[in-house]
C-alpha positions as CSV (number, residue, x, y, z in Angstrom):
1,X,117.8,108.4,119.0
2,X,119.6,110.4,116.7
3,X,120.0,109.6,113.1
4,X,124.2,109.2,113.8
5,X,123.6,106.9,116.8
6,X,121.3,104.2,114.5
7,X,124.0,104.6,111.6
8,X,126.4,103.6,114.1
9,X,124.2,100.8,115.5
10,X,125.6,98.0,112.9
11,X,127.7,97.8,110.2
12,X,124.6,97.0,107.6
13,X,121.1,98.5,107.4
14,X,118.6,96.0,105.4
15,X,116.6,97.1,103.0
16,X,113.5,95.1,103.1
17,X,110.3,94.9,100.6
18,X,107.7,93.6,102.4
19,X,104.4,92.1,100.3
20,X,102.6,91.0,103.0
21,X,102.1,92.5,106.4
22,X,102.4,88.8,108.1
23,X,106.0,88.6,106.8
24,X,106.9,91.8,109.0
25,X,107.0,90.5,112.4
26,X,108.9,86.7,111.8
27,X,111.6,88.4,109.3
28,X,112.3,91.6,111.6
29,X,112.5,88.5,114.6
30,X,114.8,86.8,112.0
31,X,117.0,89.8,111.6
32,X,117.0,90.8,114.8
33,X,118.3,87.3,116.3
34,X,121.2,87.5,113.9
35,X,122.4,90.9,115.5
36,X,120.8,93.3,112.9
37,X,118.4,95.7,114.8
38,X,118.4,98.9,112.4
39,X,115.7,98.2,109.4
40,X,114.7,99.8,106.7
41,X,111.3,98.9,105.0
42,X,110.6,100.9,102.2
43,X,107.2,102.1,100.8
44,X,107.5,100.0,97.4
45,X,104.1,98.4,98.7
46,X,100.7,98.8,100.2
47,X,102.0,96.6,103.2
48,X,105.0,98.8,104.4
49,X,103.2,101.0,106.6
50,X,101.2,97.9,108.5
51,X,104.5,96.1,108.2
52,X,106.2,99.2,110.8
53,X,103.2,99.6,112.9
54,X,103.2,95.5,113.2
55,X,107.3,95.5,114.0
56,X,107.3,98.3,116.5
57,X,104.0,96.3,118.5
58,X,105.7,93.1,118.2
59,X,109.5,93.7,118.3
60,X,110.8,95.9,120.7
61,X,114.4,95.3,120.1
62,X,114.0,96.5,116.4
63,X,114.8,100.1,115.1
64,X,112.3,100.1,112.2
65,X,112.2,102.9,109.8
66,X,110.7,103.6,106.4
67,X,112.7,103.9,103.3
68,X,111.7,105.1,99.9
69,X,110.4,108.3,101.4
70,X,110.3,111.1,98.0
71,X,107.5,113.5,100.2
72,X,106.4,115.4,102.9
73,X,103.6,113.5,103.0
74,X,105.7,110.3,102.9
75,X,107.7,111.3,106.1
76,X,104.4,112.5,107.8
77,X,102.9,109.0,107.6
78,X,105.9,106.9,108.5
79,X,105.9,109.3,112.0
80,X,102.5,108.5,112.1
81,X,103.1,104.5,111.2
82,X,105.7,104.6,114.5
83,X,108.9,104.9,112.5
84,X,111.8,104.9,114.5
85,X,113.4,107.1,111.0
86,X,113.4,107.6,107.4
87,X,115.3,107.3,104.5
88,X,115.1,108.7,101.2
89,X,116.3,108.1,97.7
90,X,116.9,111.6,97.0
91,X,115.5,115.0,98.4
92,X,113.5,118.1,97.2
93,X,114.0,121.4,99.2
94,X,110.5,120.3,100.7
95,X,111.4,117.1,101.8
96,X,114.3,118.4,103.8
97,X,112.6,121.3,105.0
98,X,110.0,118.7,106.6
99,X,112.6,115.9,107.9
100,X,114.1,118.9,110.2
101,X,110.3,119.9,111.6
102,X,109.9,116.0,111.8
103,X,109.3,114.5,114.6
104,X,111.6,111.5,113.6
105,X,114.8,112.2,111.9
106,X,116.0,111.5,107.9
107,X,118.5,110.4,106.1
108,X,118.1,112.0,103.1
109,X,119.9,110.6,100.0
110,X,122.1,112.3,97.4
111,X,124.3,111.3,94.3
112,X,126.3,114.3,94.1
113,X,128.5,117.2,95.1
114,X,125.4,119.8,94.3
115,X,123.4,116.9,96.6
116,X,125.5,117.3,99.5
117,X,126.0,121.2,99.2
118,X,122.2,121.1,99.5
119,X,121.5,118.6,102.3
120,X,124.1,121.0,104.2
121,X,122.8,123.8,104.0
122,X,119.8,122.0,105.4
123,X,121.4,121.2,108.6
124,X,121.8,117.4,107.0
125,X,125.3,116.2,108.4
126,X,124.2,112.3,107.7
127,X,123.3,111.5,104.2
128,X,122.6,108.6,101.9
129,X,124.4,107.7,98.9
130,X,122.1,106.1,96.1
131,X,122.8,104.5,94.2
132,X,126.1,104.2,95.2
133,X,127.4,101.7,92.6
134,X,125.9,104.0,90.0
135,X,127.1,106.8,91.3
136,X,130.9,106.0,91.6
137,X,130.9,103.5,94.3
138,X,134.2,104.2,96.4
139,X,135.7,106.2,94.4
140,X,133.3,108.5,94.8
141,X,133.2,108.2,98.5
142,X,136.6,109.1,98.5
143,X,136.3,112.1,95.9
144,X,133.7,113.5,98.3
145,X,135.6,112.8,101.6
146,X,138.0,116.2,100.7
147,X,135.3,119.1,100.3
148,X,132.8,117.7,102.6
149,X,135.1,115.9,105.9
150,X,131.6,116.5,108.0
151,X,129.4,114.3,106.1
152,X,129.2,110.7,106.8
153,X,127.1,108.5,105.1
154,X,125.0,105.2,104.0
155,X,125.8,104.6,100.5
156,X,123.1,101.9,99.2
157,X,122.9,100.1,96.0
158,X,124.8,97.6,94.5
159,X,126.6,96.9,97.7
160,X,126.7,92.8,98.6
161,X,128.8,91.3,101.4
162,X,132.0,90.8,99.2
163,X,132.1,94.7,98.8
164,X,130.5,96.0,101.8
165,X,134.0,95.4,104.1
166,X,135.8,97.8,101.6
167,X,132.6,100.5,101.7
168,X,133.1,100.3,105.5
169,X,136.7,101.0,105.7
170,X,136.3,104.6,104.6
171,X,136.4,107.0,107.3
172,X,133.3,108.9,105.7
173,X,131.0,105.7,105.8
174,X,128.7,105.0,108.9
175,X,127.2,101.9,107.2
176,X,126.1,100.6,104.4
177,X,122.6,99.4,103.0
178,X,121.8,96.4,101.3
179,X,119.2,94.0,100.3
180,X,121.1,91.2,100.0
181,X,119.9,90.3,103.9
182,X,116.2,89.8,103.0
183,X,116.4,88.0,99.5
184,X,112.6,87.8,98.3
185,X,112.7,83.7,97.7
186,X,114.1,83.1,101.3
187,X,111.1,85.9,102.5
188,X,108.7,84.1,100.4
189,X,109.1,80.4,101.6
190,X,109.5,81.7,104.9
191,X,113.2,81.0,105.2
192,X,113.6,82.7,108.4
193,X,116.4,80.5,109.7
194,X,118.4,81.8,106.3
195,X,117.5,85.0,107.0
196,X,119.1,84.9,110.8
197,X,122.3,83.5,108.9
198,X,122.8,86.3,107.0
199,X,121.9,88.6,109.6
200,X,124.8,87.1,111.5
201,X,126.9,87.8,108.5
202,X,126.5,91.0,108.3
203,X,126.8,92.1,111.6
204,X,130.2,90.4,111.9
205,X,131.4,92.7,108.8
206,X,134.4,94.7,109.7
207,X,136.6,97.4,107.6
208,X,139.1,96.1,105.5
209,X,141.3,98.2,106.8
210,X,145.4,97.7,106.0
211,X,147.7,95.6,107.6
C-alpha cells in the first residue's frame, strides 16, 4: 500500500508511545475496534520495535508503522521490525534518499516552504507537517496550499479533536496525527475500553466544511 492510500485510510493517525511491549497488542486491538487501523508508534522507547513486530503477528487488521524515524538506520530497522510505513519529524537529504530505496514508504516531515521544496525534489508528494501548531497551524496549511497544490499532508502536533474537523477541511490535508487517542494514564491502567471510545471518535471526524 502506498503512502496516499493509508493517509486516506481515516481521518486520524494515533501517535502512540508504547513503554511496554505487552501494551502493543490490547491497545492496537482497542484502536482498531473503534475504526482506527492506521498507527503510528514512534521510537521514543526501547519497546517500539517489539511493540510493531508484536502488532503485525497479532493484529492483522492493523496498518502499523513507526514514527520518530530521524535516520537511515531508523527506516532500515522499522522494514526490518515489519512496518507497514514510516514517519519522520523532519528529513536530512539521507533520510529521503533512503525512504525512496526503502522497501516501505515515508512520510517525511517538514515545517517549511524550503522543507517542502526539498521533499519534492525528492519525489516526496505526501508530507508531514510538525509541529503543526508551532509551525502556523492552518494558516500555514493554507499559505502553502498556493505554491505547492501537489502536496498533501499530515500535519501533527497540537492537534485535539476540537481542532482536528477544521485541519481536515482543507483540501491539502489527508489526515491528521494526534495523541490525544492513546492518553498514557488510560494506556497505563489498561483502559482499553476508553481507548476504543476515542478511537470511535476519531474516526467519525468529518471536515468542517461550510454550509
Amino acid at each position: 500500500m502506498d503512502i496516499s492510500n493509508l493517509l486516506a485510510a481515516s481521518p486520524v493517525m494515533p501517535v502512540i508511545v508504547l513503554d511496554k511491549v505487552a501494551d502493543a497488542v490490547p491497545l492496537a486491538r482497542a484502536l482498531v475496534a473503534g475504526g482506527i487501523r492506521v498507527l503510528e508508534v514512534t521510537l521514543r522507547t526501547a519497546a517500539a520495535l517489539d511493540s510493531v513486530r508484536a502488532i503485525r503477528a497479532e493484529v492483522p487488521d492493523a496498518l502499523v508503522g513507526v514514527g520518530t524515524v530521524v535516520t537511515p538506520a531508523d527506516l532500515a530497522a522499522a522494514a526490518e521490525a515489519g512496518a507497514s510505513f514510516a514517519v519522520s519529524p523532519g528529513a536530512s537529504p539521507e533520510l529521503l534518499r533512503a525512504g525512496r530505496e526503502s522497501a516501505i514508504p515515508l512520510l517525511p516531515g517538514v515545517m517549511t516552504p524550503s522543507d517542502v521544496i526539498n521533499a519534492l525534489a525528492a519525489g516526496y508528494t505526501a508530507m508531514k507537517l510538525f509541529p503543526a501548531a508551532q509551525a502556523g497551524g492552518i494558516g500555514m496549511l493554507k499559505a502553502l496550499g498556493g505554491p505547492f497544490p501537489q502536496v498533501r499532508f499530515c500535519p501533527t502536533g497540537g492537534i485535539d479533536v476540537a481542532s482536528a474537523p477544521n485541519f481536515l477541511a482543507l483540501p491539502n490535508v489527508a489526515c491528521v496525527g494526534g495523541s490525544w487517542l492513546t492518553p498514557a494514564d488510560r494506556v497505563r491502567a489498561g483502559d482499553w475500553a476508553a481507548i476504543t471510545e476515542l478511537a470511535r471518535a476519531a474516526a467519525a471526524l468529518r471536515p468542517a466544511r461550510a454550509a
